[in-house]
FIKOLZA-1660 file (N, C-alpha, C; in steps of 0.1 Angstrom, whole numbers, plus 5000, padded with zeros to 4 digits):
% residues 196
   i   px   py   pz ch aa at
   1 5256 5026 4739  A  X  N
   1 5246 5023 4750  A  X CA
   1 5251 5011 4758  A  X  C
   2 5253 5014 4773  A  X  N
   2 5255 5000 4777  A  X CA
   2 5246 4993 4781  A  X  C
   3 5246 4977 4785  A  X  N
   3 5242 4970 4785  A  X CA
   3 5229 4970 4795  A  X  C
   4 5235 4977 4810  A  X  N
   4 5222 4981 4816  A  X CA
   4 5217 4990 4815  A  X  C
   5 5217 4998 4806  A  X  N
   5 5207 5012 4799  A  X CA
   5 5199 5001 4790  A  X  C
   6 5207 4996 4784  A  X  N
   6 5192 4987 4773  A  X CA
   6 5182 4976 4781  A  X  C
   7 5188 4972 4790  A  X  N
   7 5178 4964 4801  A  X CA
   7 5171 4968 4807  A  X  C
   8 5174 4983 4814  A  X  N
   8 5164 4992 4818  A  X CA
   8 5156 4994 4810  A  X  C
   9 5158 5002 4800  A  X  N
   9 5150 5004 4790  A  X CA
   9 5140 4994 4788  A  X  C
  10 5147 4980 4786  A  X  N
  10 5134 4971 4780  A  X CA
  10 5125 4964 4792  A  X  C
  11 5130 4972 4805  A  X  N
  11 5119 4969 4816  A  X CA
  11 5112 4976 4816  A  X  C
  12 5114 4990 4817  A  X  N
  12 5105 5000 4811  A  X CA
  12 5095 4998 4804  A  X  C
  13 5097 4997 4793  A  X  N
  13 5086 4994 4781  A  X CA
  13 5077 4986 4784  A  X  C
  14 5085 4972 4790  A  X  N
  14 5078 4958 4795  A  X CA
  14 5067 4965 4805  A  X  C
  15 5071 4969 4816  A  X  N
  15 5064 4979 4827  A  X CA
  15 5051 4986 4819  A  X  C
  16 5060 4995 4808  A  X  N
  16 5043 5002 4802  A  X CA
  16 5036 4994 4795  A  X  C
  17 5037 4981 4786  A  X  N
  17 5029 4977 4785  A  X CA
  17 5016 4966 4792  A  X  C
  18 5023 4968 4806  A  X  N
  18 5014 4957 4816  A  X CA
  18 5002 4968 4817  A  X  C
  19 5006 4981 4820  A  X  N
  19 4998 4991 4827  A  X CA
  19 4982 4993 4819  A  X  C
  20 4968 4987 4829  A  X  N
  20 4961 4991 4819  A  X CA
  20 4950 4998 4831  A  X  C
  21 4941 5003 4820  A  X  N
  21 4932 5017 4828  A  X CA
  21 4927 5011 4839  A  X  C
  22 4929 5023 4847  A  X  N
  22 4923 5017 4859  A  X CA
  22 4907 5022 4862  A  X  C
  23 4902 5015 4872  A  X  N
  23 4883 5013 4868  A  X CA
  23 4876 5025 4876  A  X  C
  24 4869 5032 4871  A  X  N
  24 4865 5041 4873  A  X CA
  24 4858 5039 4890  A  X  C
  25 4858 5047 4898  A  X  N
  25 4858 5046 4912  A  X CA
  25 4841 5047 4915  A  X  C
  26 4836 5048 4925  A  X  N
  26 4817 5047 4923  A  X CA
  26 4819 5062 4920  A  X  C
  27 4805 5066 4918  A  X  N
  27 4795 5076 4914  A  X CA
  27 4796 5086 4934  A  X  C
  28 4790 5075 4939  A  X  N
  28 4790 5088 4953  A  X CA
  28 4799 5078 4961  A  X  C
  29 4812 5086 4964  A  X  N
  29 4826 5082 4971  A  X CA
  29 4822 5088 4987  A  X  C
  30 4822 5077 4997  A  X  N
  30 4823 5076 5007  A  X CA
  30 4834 5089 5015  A  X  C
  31 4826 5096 5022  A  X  N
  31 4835 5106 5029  A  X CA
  31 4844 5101 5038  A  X  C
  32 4842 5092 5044  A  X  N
  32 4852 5087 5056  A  X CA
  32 4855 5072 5054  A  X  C
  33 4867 5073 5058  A  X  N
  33 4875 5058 5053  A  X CA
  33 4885 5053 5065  A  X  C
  34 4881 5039 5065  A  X  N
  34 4889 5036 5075  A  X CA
  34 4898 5026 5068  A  X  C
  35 4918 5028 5069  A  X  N
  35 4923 5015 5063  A  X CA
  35 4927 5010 5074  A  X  C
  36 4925 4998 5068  A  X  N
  36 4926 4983 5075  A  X CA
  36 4940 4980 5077  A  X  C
  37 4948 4970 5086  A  X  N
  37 4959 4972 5080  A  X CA
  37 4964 4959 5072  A  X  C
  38 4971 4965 5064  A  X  N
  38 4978 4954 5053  A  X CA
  38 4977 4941 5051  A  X  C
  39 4975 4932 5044  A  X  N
  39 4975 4917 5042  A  X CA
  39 4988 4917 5037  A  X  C
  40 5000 4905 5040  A  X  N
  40 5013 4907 5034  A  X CA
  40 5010 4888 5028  A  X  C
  41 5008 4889 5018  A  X  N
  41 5011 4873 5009  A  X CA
  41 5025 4873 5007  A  X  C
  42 5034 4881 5013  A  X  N
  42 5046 4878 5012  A  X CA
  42 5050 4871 5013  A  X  C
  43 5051 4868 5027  A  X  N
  43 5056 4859 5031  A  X CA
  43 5072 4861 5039  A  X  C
  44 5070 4872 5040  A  X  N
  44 5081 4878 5049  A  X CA
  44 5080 4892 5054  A  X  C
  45 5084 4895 5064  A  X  N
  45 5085 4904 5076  A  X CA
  45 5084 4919 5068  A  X  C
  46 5090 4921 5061  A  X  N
  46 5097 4936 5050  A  X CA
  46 5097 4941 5058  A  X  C
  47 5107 4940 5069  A  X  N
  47 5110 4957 5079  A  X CA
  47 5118 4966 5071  A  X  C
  48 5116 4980 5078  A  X  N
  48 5117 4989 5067  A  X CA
  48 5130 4996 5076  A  X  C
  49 5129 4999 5091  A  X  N
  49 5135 5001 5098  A  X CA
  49 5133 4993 5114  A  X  C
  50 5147 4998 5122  A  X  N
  50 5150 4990 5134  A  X CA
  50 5157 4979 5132  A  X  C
  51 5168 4979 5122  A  X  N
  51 5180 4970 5120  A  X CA
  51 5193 4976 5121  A  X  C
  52 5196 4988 5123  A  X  N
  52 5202 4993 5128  A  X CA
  52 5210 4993 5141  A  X  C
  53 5222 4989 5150  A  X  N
  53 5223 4988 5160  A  X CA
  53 5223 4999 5170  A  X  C
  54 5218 5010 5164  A  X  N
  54 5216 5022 5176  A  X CA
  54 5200 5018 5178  A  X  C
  55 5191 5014 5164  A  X  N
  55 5177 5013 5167  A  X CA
  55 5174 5002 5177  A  X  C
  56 5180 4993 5175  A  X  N
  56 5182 4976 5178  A  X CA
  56 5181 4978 5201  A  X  C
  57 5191 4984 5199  A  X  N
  57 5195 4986 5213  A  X CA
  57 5197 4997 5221  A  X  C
  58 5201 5006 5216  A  X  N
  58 5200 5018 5224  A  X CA
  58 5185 5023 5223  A  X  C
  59 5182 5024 5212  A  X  N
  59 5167 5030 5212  A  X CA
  59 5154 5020 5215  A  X  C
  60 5156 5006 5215  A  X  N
  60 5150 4998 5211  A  X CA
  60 5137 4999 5208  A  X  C
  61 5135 5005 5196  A  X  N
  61 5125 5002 5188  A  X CA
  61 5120 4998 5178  A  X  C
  62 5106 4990 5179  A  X  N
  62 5103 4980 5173  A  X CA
  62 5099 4985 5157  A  X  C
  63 5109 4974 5151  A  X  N
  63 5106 4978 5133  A  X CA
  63 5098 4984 5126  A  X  C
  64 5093 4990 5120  A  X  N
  64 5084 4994 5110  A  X CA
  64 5083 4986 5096  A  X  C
  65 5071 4981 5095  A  X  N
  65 5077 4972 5083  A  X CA
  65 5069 4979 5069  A  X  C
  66 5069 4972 5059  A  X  N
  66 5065 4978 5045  A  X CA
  66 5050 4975 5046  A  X  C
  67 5040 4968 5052  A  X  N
  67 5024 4968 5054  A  X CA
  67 5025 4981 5060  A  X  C
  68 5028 4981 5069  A  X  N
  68 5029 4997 5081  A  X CA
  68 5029 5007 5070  A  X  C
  69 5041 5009 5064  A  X  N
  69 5040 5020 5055  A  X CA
  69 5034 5022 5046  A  X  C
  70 5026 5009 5038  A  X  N
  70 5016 5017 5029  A  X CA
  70 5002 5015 5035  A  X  C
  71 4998 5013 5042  A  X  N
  71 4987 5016 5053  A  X CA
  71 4989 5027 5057  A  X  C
  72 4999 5036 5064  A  X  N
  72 5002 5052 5067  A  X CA
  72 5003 5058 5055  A  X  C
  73 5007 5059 5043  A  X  N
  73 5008 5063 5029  A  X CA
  73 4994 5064 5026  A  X  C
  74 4986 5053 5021  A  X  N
  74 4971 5055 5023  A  X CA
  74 4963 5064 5030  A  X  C
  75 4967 5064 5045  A  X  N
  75 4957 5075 5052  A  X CA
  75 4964 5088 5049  A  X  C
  76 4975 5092 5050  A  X  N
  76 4983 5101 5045  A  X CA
  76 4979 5110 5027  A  X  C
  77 4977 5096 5021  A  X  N
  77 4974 5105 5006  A  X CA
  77 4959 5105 5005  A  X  C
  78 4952 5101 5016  A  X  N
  78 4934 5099 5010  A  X CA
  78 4931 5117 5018  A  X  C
  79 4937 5116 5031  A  X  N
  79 4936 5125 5042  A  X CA
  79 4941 5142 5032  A  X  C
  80 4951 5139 5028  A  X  N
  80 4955 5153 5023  A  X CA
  80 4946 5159 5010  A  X  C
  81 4939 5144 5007  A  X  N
  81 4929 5149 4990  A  X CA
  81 4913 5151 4999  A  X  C
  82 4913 5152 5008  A  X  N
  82 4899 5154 5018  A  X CA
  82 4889 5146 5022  A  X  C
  83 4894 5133 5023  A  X  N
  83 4887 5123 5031  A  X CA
  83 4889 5126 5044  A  X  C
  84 4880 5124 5050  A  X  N
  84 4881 5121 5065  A  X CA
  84 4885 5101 5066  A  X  C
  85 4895 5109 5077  A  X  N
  85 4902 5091 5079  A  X CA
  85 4901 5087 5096  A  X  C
  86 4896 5076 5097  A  X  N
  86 4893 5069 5110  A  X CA
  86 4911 5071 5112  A  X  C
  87 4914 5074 5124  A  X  N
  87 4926 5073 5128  A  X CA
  87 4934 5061 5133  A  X  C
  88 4944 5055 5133  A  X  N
  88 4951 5045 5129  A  X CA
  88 4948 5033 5142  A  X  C
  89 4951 5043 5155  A  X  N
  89 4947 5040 5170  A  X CA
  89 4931 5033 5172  A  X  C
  90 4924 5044 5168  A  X  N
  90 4910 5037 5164  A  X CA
  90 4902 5026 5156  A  X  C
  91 4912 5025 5146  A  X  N
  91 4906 5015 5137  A  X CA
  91 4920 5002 5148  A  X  C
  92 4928 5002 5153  A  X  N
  92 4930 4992 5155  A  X CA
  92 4929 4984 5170  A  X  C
  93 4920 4996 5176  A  X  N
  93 4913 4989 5194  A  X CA
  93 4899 4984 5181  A  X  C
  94 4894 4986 5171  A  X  N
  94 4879 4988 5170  A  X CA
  94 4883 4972 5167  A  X  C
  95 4892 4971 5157  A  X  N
  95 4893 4957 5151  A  X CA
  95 4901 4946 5158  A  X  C
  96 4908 4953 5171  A  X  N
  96 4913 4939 5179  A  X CA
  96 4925 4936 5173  A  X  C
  97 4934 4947 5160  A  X  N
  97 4943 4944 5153  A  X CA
  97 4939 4931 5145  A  X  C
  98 4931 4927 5138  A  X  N
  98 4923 4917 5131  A  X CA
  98 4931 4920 5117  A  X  C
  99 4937 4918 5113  A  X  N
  99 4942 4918 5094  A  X CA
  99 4934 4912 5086  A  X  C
 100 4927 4916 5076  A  X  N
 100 4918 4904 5071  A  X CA
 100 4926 4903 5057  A  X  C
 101 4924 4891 5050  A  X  N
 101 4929 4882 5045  A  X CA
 101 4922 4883 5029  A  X  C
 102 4910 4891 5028  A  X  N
 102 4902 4894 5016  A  X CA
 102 4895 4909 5017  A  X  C
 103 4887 4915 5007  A  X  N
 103 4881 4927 5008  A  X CA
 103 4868 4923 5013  A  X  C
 104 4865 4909 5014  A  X  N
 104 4852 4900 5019  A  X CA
 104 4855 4902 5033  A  X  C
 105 4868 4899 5039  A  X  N
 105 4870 4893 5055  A  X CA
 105 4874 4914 5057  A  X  C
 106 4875 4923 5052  A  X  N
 106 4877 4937 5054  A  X CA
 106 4860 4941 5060  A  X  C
 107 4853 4935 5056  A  X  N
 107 4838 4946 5052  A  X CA
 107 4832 4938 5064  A  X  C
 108 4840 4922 5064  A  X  N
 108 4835 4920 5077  A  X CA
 108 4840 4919 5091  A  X  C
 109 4850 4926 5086  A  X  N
 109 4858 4929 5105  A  X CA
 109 4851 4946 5107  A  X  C
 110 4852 4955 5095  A  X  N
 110 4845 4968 5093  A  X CA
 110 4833 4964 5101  A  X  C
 111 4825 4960 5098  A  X  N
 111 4814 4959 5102  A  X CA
 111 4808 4952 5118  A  X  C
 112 4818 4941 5123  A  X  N
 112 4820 4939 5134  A  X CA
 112 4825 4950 5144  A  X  C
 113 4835 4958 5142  A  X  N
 113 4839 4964 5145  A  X CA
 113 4832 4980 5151  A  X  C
 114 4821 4983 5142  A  X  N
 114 4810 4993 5140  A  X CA
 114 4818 5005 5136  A  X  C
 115 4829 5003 5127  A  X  N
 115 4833 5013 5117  A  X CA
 115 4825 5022 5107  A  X  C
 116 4819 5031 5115  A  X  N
 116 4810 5041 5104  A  X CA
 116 4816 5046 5096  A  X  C
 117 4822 5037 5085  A  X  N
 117 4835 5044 5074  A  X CA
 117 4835 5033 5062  A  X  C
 118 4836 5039 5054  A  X  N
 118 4842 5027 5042  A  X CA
 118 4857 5019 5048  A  X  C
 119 4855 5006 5042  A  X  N
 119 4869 5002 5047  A  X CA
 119 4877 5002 5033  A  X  C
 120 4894 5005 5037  A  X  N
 120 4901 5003 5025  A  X CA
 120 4915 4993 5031  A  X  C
 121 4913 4980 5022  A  X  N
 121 4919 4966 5024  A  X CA
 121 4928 4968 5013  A  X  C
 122 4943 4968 5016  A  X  N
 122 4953 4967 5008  A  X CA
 122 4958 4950 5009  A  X  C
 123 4958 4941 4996  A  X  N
 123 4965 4930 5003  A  X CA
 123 4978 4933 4990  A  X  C
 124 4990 4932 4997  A  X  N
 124 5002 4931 4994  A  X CA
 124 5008 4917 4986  A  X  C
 125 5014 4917 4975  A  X  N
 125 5011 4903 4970  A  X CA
 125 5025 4901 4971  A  X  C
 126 5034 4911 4966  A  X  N
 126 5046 4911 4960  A  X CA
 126 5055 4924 4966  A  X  C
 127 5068 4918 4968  A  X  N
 127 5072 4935 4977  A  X CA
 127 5092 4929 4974  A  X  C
 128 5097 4930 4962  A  X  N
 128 5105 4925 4960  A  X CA
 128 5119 4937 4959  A  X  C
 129 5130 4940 4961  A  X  N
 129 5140 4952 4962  A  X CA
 129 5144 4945 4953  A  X  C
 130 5156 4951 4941  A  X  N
 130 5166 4939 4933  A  X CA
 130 5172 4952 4926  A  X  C
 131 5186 4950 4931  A  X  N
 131 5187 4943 4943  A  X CA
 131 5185 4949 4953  A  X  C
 132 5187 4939 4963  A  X  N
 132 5184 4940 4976  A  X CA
 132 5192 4954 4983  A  X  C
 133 5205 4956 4979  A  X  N
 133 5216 4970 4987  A  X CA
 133 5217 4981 4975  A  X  C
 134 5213 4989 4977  A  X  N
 134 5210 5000 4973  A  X CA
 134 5204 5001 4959  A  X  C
 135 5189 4998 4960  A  X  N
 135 5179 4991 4949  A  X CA
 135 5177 5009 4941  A  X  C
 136 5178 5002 4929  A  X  N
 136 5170 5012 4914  A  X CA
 136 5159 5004 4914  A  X  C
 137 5154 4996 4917  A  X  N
 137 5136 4993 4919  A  X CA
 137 5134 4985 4927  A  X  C
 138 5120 4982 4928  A  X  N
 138 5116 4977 4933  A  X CA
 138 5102 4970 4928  A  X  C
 139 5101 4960 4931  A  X  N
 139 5093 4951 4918  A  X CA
 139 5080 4948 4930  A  X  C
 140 5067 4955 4929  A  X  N
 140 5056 4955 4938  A  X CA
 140 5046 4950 4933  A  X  C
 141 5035 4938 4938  A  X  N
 141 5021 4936 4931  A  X CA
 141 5013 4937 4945  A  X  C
 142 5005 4945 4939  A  X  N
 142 4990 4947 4951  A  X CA
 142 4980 4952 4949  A  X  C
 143 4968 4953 4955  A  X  N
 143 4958 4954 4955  A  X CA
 143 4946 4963 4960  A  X  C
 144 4941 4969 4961  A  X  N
 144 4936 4974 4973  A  X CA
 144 4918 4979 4970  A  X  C
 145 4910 4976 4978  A  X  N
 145 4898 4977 4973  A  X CA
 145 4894 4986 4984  A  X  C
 146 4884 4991 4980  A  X  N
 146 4874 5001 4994  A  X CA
 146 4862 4993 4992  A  X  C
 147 4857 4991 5003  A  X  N
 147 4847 4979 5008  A  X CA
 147 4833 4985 5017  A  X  C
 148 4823 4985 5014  A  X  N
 148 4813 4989 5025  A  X CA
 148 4807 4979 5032  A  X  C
 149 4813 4982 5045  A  X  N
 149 4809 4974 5057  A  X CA
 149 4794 4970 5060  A  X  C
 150 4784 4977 5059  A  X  N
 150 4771 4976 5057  A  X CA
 150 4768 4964 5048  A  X  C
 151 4769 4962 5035  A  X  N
 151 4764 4954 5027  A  X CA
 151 4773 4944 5023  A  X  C
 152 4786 4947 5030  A  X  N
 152 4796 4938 5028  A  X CA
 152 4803 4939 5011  A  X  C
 153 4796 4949 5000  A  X  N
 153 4802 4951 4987  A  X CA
 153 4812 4960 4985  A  X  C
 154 4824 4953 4973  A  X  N
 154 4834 4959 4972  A  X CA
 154 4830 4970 4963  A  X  C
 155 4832 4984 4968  A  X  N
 155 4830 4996 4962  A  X CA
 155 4838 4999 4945  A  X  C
 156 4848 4993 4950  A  X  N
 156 4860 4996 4939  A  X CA
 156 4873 4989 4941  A  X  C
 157 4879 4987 4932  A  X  N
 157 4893 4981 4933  A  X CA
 157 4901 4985 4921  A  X  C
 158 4911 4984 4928  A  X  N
 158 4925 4985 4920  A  X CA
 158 4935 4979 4923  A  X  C
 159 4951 4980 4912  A  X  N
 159 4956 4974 4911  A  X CA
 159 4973 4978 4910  A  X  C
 160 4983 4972 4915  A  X  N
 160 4993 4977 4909  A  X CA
 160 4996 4960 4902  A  X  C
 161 4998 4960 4890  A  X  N
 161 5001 4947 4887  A  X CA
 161 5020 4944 4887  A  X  C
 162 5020 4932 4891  A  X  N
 162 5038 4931 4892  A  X CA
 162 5047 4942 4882  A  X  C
 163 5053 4947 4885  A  X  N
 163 5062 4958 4877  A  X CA
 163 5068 4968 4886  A  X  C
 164 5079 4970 4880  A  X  N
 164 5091 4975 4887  A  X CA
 164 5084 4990 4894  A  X  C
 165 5094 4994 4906  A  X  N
 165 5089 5008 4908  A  X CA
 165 5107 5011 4911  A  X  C
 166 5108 5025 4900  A  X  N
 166 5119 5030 4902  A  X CA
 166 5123 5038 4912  A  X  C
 167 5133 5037 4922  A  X  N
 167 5136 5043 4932  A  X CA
 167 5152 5049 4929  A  X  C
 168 5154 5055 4922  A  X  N
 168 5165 5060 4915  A  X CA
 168 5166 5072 4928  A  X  C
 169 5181 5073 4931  A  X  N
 169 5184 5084 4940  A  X CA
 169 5183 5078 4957  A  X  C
 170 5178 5068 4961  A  X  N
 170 5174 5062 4968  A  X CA
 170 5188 5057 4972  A  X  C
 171 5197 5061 4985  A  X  N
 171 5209 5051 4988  A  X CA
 171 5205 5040 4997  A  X  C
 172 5196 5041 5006  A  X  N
 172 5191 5031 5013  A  X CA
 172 5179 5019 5011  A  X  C
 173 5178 5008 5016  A  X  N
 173 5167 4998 5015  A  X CA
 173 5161 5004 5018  A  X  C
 174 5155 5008 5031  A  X  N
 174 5143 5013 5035  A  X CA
 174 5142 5026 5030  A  X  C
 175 5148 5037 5027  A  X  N
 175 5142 5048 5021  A  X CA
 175 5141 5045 5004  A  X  C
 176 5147 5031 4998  A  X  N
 176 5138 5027 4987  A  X CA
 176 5123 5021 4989  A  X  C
 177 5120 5017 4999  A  X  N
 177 5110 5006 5006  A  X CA
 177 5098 5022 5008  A  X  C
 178 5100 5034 5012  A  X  N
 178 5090 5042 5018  A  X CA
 178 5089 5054 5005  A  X  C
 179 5098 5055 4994  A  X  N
 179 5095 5057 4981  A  X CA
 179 5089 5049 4975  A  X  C
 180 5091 5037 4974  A  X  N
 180 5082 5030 4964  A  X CA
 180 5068 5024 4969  A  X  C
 181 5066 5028 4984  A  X  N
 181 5056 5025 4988  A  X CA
 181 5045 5038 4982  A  X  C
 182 5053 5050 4987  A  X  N
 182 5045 5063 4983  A  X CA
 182 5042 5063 4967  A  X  C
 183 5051 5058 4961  A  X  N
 183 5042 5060 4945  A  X CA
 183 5036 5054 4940  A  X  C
 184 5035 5038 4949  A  X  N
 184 5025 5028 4940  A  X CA
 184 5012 5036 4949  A  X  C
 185 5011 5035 4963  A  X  N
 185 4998 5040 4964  A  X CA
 185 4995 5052 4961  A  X  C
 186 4998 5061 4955  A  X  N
 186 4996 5074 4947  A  X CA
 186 4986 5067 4933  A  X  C
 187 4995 5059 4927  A  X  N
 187 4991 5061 4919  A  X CA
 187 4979 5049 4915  A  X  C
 188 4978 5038 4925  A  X  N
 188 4966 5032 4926  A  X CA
 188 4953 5036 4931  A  X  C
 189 4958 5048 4941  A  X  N
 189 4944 5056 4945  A  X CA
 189 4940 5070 4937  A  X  C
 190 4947 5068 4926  A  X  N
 190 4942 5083 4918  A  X CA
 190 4931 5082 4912  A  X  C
 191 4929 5073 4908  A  X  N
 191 4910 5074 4903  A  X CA
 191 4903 5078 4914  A  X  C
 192 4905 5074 4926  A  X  N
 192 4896 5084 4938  A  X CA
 192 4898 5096 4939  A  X  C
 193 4912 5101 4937  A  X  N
 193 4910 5118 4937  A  X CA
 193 4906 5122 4930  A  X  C
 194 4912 5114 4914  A  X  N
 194 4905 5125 4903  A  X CA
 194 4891 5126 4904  A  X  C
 195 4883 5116 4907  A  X  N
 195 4863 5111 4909  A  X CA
 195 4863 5126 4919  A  X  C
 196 4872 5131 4932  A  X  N
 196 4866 5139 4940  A  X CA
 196 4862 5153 4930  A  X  C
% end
């Protein structure tokens, strides 16, 4: 066995034992959801694409970063399990492009806003590649709560706690960056599909 088969391995295990149940979602789940977009505690940009010099200049268009994609991943996997989703355009003339910074400052931009929807506030804690050129993981911690704008209470939360996400097969940063976006929020929002 070599040396990084057994380091994998003992990230693995390390990984399964962080993982713990996640909290049962409410009793009557909100039909329509509006997500918010991203809070990045990163502390850096995570463009995903538009570094490229055909994107850069000939196409010039503007980056897509890793908040972007698991905000579209979100409406994407809530939308195909049968939520109705406030549309991306709409939630962001409603909110002035406002990011809120808690699932408290979520319920209340939702609510300024006159979002007739549950709001769902992802804050991004941790968004790490390693390595960085052509990553086998990706090491993610985040958060994401569904919030009712009305009463301002957090419906439900979850969690991805710091721990690798494997992107094996993956030759590029950003097509590791929009894989490992799609599986942590898969698998942080599955207590809401399985509840439907």
């Amino acid at each position: 066995m070599t040396r990084a088969c057994r380091v994998s391995g003992i990230l693995l295990l390390a990984a399964a034992g962080c993982v713990r149940p996640s909290p049962p979602p409410p009793r009557e789940l909100p039909r329509t959801v509006a997500v918010l977009p991203t809070h990045n505690e990163t502390g850096g940009r995570l463009p995903v694409a538009g570094s490229s010099l055909l994107e850069r200049y000939v196409f010039d268009t503007r980056p897509v970063t890793v908040p972007e994609v698991l905000a579209s991943e979100a409406r994407l996997q809530l939308a195909s399990r049968g939520f109705a989703i406030v549309p991306a355009d709409v939630v962001a003339r409603a909110t002035e492009n406002r990011t809120p910074a808690s699932a408290e400052a979520a319920a209340d931009i939702a609510k300024k806003a006159h979002l007739d929807a549950a709001a769902l506030f992802i804050d991004l804690r941790r968004w790490d590649p390693d390595p960085p050129t052509e990553p086998r993981v990706v090491i993610v911690n985040l958060v994401i709560s569904l919030v009712d704008p009305s009463s301002g209470r957090t419906l439900w939360t979850n969690s991805w706690p710091t721990r690798p996400v494997r992107t094996v097969g993956e030759v590029t940063l950003g097509a590791a960056d929009i894989a490992a976006a799609r599986t942590v929020i898969e698998a942080v929002l599955a207590p809401l599909f399985q509840a439907r």
